[in-house]
C-alpha positions in Angstrom: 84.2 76.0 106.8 83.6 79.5 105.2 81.3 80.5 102.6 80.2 83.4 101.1 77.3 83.2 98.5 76.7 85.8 96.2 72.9 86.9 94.5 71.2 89.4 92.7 72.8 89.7 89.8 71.5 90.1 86.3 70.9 92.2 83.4 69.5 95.7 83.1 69.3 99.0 81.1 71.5 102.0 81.7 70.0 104.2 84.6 68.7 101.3 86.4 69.4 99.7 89.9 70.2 96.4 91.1 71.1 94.9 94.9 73.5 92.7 95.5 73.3 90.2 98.4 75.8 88.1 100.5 75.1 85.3 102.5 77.6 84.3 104.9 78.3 80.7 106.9 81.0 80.1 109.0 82.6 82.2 111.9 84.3 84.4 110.0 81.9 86.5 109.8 81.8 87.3 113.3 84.0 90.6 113.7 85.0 90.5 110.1 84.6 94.1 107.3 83.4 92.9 104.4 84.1 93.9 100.9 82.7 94.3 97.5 85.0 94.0 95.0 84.3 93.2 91.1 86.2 92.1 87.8 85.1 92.9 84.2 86.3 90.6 81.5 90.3 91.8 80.5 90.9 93.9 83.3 92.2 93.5 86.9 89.9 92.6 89.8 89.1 96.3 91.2 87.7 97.5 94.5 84.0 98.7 94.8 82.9 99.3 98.6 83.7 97.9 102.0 81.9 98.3 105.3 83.3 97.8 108.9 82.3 95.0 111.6 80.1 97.3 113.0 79.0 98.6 109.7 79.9 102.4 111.4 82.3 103.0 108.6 81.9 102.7 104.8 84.4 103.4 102.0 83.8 103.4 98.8 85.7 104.1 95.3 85.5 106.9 93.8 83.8 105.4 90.3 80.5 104.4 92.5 80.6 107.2 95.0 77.0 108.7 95.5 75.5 105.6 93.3 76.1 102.5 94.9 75.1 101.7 99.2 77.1 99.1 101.2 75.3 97.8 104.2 75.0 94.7 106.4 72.3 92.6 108.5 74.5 91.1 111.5 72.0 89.4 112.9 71.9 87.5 109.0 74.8 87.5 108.5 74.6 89.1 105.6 76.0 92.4 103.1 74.5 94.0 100.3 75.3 96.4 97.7 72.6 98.8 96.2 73.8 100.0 92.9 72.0 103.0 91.4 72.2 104.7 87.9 74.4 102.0 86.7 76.0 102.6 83.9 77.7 100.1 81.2 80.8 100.5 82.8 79.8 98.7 85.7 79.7 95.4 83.9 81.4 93.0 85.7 81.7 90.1 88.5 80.6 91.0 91.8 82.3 89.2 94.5 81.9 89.8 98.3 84.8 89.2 100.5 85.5 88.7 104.5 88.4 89.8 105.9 88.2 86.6 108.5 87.8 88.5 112.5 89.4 91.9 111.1 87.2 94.7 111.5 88.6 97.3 109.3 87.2 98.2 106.1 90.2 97.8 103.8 90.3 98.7 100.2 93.1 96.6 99.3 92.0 92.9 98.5 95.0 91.4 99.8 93.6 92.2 103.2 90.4 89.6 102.7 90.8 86.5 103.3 87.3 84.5 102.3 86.2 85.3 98.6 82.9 84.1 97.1 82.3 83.1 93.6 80.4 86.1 92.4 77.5 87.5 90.7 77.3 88.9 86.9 75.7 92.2 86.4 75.5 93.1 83.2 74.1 97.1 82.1 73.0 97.5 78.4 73.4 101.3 76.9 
């Protein structure tokens, strides 16, 4: 069975930082990208960042470009994302996603196939 668990959420001030963590079970993460994607309240799930198998490709959208770090710990089977100079816009559900044994770092979150439940982050002005 798959599971991805998501910490690290939580509340902070405008200009601060936050990392997300992912914890993955299951043998989907073997070979797998992984994704970040997120969901404020009234608005449709959007992506954030998303790193190959072997981690040698990152992409990231263009709202967190140059503020927010995707990287992942094979070995612990695990994917973070280091969010910098967060702003109030960034206020959402976190979720990390596995693309189950594909290694390509997809944007589109049709292409993942394992979701976990997410993590709030809140950012106060």
């Amino acid at each position: 069975q798959v599971q991805l668990v998501e910490s690290g959420g939580g509340l902070v001030q405008a200009g601060g930082s936050l990392r997300l963590s992912c914890a993955a079970s299951g043998r989907t993460f073997s070979n797998s990208a992984m994704g970040w994607f997120r969901q404020a309240p009234g608005k449709e799930r959007e992506f954030v960042a998303a790193i190959s198998w072997s981690g040698g490709n990152t992409r990231y959208a263009d709202s967190v470009k140059g503020r927010f770090t995707i990287s992942r710990d094979n070995s612990k089977r695990a994917v973070y994302l280091q969010m910098n100079s967060l702003k109030p816009d960034d206020t959402a559900v976190y979720h990390c996603a596995a693309r189950g044994g594909l290694a390509f770092a997809s944007i589109n979150s049709n292409d993942y196939r394992y979701w976990g439940q997410g993590t709030q982050v809140t950012v106060s002005s």
